[in-house]
PDBQT receptor file of N, H, CA, C and O in Angstrom, charges set to zero:
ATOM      1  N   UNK A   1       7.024 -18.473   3.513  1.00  0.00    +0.000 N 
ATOM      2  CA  UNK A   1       5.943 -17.632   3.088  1.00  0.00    +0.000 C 
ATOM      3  C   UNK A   1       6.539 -16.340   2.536  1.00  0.00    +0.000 C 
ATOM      4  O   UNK A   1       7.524 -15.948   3.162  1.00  0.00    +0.000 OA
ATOM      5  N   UNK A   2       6.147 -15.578   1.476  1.00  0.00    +0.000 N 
ATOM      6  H   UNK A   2       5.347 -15.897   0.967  1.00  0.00    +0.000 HD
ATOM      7  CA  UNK A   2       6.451 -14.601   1.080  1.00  0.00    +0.000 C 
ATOM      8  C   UNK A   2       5.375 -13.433   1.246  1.00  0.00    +0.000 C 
ATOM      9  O   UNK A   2       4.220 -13.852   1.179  1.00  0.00    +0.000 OA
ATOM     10  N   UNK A   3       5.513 -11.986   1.459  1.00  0.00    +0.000 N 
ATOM     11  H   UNK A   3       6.452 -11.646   1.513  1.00  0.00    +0.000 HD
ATOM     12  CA  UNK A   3       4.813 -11.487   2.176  1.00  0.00    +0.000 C 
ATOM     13  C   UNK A   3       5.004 -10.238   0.799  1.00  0.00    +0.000 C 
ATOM     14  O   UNK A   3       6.091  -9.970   0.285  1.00  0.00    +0.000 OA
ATOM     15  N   UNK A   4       3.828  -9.684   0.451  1.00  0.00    +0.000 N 
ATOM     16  H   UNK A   4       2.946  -9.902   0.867  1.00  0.00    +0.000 HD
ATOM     17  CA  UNK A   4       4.061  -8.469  -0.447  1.00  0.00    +0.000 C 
ATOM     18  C   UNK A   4       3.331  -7.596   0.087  1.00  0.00    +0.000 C 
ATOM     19  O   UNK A   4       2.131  -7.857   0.174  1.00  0.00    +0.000 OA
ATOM     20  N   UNK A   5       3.799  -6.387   0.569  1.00  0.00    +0.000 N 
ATOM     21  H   UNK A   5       4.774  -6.175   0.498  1.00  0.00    +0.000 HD
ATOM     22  CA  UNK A   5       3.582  -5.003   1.234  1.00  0.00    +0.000 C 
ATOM     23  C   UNK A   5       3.743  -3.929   0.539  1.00  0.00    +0.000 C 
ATOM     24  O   UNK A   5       4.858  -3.462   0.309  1.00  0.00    +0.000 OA
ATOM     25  N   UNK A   6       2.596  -3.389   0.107  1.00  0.00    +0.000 N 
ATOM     26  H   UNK A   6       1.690  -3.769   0.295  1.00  0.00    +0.000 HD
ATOM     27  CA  UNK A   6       2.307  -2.289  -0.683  1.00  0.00    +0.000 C 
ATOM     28  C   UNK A   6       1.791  -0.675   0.435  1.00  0.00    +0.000 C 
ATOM     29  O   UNK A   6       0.951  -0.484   1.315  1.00  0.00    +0.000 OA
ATOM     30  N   UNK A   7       2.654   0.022  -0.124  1.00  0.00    +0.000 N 
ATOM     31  H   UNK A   7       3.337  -0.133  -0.838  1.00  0.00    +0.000 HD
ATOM     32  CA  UNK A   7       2.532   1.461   0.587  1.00  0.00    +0.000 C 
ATOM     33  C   UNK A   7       2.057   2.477  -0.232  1.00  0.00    +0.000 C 
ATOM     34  O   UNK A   7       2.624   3.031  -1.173  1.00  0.00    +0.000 OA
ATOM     35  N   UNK A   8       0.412   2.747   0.463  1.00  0.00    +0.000 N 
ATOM     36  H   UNK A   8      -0.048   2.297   1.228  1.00  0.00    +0.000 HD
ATOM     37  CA  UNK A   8      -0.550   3.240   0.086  1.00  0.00    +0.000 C 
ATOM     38  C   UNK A   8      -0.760   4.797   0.818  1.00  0.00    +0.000 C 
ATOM     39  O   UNK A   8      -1.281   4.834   1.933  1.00  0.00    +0.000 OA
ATOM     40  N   UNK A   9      -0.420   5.812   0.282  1.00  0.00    +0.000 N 
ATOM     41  H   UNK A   9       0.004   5.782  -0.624  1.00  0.00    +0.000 HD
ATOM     42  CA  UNK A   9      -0.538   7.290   1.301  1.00  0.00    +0.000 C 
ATOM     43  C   UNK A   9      -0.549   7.116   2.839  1.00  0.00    +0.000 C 
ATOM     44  O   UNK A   9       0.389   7.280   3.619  1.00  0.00    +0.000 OA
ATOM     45  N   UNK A  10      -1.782   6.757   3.087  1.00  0.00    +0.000 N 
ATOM     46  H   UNK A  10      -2.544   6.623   2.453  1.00  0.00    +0.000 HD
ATOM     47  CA  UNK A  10      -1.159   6.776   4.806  1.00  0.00    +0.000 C 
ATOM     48  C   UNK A  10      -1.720   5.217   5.448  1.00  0.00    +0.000 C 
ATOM     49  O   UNK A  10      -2.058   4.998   6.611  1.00  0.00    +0.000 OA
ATOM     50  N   UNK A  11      -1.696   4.203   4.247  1.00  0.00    +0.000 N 
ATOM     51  H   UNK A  11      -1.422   4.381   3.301  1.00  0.00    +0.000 HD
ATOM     52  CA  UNK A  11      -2.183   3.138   5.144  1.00  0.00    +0.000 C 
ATOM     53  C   UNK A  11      -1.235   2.066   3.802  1.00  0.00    +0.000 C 
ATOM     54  O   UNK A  11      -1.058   2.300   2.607  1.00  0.00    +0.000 OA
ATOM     55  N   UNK A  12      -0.831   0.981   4.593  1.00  0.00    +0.000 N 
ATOM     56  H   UNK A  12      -0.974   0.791   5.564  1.00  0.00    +0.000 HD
ATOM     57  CA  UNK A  12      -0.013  -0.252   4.393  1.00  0.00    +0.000 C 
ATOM     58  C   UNK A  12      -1.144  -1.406   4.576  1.00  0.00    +0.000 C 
ATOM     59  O   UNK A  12      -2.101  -1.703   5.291  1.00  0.00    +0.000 OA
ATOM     60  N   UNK A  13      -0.240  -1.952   3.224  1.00  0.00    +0.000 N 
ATOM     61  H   UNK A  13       0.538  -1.711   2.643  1.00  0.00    +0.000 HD
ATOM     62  CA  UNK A  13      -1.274  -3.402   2.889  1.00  0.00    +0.000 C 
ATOM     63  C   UNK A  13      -0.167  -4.789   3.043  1.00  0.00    +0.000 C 
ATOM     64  O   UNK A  13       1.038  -4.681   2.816  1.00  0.00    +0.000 OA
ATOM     65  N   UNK A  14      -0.598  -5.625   3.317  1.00  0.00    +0.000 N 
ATOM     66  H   UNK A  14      -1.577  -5.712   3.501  1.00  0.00    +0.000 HD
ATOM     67  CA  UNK A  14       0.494  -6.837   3.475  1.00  0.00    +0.000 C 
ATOM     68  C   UNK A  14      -0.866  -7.726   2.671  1.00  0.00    +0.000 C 
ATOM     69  O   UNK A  14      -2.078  -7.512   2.694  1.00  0.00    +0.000 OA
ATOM     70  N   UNK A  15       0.004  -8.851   1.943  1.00  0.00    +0.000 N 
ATOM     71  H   UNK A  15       0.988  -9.024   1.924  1.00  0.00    +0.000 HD
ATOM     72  CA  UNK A  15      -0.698  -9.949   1.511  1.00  0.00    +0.000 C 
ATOM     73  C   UNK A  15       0.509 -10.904   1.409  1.00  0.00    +0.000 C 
ATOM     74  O   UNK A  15       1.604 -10.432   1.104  1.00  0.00    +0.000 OA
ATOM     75  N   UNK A  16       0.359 -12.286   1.660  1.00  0.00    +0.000 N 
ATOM     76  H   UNK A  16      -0.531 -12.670   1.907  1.00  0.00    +0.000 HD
ATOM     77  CA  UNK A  16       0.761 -13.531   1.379  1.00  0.00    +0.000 C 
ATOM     78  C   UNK A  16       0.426 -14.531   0.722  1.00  0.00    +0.000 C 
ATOM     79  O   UNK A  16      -0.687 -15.042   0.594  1.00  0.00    +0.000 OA
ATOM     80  N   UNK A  17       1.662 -14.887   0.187  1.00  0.00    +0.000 N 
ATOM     81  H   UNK A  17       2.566 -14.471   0.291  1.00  0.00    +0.000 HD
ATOM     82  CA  UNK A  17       1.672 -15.804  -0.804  1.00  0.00    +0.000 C 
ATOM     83  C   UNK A  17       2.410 -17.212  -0.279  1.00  0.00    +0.000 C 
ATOM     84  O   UNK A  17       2.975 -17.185   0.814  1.00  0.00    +0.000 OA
ATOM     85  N   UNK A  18       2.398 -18.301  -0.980  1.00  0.00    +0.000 N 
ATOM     86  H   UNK A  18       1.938 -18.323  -1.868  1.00  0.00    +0.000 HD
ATOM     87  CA  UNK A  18       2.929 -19.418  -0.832  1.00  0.00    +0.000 C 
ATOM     88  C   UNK A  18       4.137 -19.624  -1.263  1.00  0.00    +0.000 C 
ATOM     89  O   UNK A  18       4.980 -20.128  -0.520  1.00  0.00    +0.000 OA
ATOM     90  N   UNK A  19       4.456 -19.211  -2.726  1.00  0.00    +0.000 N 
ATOM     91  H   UNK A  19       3.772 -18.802  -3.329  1.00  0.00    +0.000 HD
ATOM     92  CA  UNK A  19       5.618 -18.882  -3.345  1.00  0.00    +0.000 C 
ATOM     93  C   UNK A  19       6.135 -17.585  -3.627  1.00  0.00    +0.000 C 
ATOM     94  O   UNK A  19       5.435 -16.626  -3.302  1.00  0.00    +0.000 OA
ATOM     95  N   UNK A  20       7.292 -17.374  -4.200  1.00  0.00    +0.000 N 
ATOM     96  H   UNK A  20       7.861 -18.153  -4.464  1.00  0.00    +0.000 HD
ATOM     97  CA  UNK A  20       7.768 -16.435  -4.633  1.00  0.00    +0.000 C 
ATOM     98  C   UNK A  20       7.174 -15.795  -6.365  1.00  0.00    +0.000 C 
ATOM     99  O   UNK A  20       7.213 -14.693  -6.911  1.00  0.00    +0.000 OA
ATOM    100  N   UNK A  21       6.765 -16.872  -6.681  1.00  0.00    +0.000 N 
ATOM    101  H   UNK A  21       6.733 -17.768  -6.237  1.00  0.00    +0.000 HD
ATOM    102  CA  UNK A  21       6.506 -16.510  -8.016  1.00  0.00    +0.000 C 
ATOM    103  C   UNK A  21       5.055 -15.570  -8.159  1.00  0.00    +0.000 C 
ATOM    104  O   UNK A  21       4.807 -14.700  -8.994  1.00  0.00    +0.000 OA
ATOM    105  N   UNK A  22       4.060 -16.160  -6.845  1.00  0.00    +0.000 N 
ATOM    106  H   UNK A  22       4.262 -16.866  -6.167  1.00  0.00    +0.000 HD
ATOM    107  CA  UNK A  22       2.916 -15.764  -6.886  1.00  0.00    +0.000 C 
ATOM    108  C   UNK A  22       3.071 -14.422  -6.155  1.00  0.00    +0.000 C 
ATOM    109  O   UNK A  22       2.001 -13.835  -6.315  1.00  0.00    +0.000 OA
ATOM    110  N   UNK A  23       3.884 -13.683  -5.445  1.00  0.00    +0.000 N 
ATOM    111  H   UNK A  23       4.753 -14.159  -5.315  1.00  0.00    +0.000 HD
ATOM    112  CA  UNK A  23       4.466 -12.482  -4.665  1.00  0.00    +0.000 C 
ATOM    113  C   UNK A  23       5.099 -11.759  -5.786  1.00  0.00    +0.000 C 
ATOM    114  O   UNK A  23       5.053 -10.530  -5.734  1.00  0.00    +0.000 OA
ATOM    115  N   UNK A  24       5.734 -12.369  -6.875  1.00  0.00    +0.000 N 
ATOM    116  H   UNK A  24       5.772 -13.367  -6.917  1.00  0.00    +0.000 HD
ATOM    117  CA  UNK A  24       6.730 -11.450  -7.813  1.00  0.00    +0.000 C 
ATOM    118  C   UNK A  24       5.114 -11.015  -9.348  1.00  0.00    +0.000 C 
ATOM    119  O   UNK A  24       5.134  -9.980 -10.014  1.00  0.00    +0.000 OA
ATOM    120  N   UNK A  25       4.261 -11.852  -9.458  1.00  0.00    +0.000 N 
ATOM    121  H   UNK A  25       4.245 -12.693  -8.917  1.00  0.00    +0.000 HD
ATOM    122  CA  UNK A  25       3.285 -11.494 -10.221  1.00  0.00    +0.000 C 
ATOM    123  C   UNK A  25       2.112 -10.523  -9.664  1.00  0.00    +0.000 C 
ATOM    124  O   UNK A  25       1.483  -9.713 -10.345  1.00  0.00    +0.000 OA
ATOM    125  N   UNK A  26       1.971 -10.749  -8.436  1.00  0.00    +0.000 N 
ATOM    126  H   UNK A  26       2.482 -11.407  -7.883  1.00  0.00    +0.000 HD
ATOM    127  CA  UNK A  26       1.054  -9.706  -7.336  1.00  0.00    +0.000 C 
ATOM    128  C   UNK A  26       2.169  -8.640  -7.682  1.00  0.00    +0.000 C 
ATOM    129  O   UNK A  26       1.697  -7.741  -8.378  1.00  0.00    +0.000 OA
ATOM    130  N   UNK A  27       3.503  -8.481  -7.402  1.00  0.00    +0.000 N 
ATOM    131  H   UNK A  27       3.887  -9.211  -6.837  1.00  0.00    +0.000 HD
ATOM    132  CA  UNK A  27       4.013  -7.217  -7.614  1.00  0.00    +0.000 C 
ATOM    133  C   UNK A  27       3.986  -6.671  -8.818  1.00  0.00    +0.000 C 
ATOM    134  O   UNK A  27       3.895  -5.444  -8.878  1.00  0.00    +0.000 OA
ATOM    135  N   UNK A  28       4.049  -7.365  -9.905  1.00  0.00    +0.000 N 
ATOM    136  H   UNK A  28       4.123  -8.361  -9.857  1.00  0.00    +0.000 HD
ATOM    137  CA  UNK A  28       4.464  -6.498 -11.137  1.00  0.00    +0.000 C 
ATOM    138  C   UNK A  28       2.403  -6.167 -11.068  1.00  0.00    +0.000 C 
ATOM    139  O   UNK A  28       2.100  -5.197 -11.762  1.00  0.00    +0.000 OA
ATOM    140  N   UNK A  29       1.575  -6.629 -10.586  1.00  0.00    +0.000 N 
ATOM    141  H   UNK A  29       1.822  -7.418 -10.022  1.00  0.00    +0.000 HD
ATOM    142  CA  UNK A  29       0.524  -5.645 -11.583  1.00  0.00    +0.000 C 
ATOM    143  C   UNK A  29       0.082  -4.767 -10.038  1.00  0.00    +0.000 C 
ATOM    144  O   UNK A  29      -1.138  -4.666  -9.913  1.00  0.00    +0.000 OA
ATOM    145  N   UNK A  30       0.687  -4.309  -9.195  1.00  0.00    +0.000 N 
ATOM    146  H   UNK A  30       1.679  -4.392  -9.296  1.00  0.00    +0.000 HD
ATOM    147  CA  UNK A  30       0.471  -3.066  -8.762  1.00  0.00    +0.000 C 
ATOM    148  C   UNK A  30       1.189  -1.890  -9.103  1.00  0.00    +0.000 C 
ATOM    149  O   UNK A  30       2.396  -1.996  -9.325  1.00  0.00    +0.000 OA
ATOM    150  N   UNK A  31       0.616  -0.761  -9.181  1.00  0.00    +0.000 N 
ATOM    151  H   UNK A  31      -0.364  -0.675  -9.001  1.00  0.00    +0.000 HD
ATOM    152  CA  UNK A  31       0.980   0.581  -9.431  1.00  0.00    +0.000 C 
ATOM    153  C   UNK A  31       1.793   1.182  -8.122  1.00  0.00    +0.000 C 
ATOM    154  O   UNK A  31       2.903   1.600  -8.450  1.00  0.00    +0.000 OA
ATOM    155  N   UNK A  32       1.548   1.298  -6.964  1.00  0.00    +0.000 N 
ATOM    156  H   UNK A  32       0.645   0.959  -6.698  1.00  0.00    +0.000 HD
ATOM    157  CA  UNK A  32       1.966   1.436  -5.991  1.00  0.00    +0.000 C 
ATOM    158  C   UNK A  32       3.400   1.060  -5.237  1.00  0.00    +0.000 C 
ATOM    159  O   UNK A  32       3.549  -0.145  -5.435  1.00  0.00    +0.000 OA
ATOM    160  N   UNK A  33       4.160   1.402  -4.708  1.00  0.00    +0.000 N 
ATOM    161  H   UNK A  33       4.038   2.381  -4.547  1.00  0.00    +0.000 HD
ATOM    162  CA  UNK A  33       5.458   1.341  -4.265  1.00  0.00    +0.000 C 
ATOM    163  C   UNK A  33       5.446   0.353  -3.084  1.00  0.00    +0.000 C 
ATOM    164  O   UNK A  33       5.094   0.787  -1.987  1.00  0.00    +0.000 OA
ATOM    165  N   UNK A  34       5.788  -0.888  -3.209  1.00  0.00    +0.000 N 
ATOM    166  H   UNK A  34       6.074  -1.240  -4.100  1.00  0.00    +0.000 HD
ATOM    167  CA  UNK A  34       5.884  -2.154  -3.086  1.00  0.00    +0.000 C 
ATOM    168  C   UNK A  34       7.028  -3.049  -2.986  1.00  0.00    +0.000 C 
ATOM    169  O   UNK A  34       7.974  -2.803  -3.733  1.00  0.00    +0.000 OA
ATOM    170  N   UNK A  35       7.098  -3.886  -2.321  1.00  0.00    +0.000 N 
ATOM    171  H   UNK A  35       6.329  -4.086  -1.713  1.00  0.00    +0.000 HD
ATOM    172  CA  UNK A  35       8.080  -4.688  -2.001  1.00  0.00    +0.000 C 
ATOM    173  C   UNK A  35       7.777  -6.305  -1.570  1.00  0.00    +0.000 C 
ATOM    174  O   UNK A  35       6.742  -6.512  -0.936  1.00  0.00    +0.000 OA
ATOM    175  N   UNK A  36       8.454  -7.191  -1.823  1.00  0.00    +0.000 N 
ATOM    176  H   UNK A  36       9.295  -7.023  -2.338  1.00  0.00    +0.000 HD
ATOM    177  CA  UNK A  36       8.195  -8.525  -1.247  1.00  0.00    +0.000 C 
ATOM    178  C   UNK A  36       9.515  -8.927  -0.378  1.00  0.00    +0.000 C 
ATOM    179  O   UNK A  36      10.630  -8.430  -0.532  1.00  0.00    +0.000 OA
ATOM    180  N   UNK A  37       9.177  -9.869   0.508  1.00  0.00    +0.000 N 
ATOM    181  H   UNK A  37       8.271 -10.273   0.633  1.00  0.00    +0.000 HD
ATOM    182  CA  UNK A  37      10.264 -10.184   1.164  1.00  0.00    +0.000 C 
ATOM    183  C   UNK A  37       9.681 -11.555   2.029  1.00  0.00    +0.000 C 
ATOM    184  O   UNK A  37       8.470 -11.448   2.226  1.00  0.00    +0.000 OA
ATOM    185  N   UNK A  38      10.016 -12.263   2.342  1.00  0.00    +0.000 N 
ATOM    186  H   UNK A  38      10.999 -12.350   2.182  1.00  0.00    +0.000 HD
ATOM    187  CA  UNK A  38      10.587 -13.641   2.826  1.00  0.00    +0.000 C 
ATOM    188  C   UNK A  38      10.312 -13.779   4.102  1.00  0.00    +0.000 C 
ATOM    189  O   UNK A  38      11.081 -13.151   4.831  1.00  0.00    +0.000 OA
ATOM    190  N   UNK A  39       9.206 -14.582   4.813  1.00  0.00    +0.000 N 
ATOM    191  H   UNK A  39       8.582 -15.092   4.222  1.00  0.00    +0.000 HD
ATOM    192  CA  UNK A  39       9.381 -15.047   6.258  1.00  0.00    +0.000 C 
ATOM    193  C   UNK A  39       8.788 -16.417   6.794  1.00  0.00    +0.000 C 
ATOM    194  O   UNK A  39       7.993 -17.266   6.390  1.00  0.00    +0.000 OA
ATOM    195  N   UNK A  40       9.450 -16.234   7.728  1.00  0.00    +0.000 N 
ATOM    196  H   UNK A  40      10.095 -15.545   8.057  1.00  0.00    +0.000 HD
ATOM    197  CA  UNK A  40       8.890 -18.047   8.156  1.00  0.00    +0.000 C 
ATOM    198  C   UNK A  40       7.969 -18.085   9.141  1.00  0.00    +0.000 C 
ATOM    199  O   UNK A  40       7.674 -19.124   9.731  1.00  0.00    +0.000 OA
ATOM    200  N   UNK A  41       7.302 -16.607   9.450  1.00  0.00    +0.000 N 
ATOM    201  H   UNK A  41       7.541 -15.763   8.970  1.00  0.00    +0.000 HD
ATOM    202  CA  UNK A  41       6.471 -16.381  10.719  1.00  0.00    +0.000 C 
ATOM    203  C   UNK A  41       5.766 -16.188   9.458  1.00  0.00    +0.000 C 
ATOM    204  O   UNK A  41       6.262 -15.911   8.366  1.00  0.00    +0.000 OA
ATOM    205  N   UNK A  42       3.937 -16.461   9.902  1.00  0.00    +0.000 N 
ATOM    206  H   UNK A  42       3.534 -16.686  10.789  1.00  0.00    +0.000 HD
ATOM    207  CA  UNK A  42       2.543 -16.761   9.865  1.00  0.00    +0.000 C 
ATOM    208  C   UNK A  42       2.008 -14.826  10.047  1.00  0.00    +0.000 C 
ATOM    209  O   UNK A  42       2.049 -14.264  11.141  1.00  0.00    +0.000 OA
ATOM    210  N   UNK A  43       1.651 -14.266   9.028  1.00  0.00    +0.000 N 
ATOM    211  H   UNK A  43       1.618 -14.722   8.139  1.00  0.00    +0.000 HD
ATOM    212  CA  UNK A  43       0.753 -13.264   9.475  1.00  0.00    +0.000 C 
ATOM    213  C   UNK A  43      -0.718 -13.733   9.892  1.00  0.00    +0.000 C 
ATOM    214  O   UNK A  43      -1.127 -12.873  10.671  1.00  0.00    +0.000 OA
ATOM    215  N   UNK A  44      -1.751 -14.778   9.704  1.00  0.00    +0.000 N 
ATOM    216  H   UNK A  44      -1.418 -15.477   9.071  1.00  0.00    +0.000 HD
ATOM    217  CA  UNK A  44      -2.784 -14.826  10.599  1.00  0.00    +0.000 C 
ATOM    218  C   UNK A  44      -2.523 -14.825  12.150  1.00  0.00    +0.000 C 
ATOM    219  O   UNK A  44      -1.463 -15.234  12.623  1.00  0.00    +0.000 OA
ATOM    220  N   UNK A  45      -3.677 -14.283  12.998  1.00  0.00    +0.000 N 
ATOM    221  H   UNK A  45      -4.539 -13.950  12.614  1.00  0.00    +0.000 HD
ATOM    222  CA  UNK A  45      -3.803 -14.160  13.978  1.00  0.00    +0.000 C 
ATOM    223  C   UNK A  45      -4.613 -15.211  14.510  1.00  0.00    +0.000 C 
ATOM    224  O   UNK A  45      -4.883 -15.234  15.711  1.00  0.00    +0.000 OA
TER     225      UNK A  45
């Protein structure tokens, strides 16, 4: 799972993706200072 985390003034956003490709296109159309990165743990609760 790839995880893209965008840092928003005083609050953080996480969203997931299936691939990398769909995490690297979520990144290029935010404005915001952002990052993707790689995990094999599940963010639902």
């Amino acid at each position: 799972m790839w995880v893209l985390t965008i840092f928003e003034n005083d609050n953080v956003r996480m969203f997931q993706f299936e691939t990398k490709e769909e995490a690297e296109k979520a990144l290029e159309a935010t404005t915001q200072p952002a990052i993707i990165s790689y995990t094999t743990l599940s963010l639902a609760a």
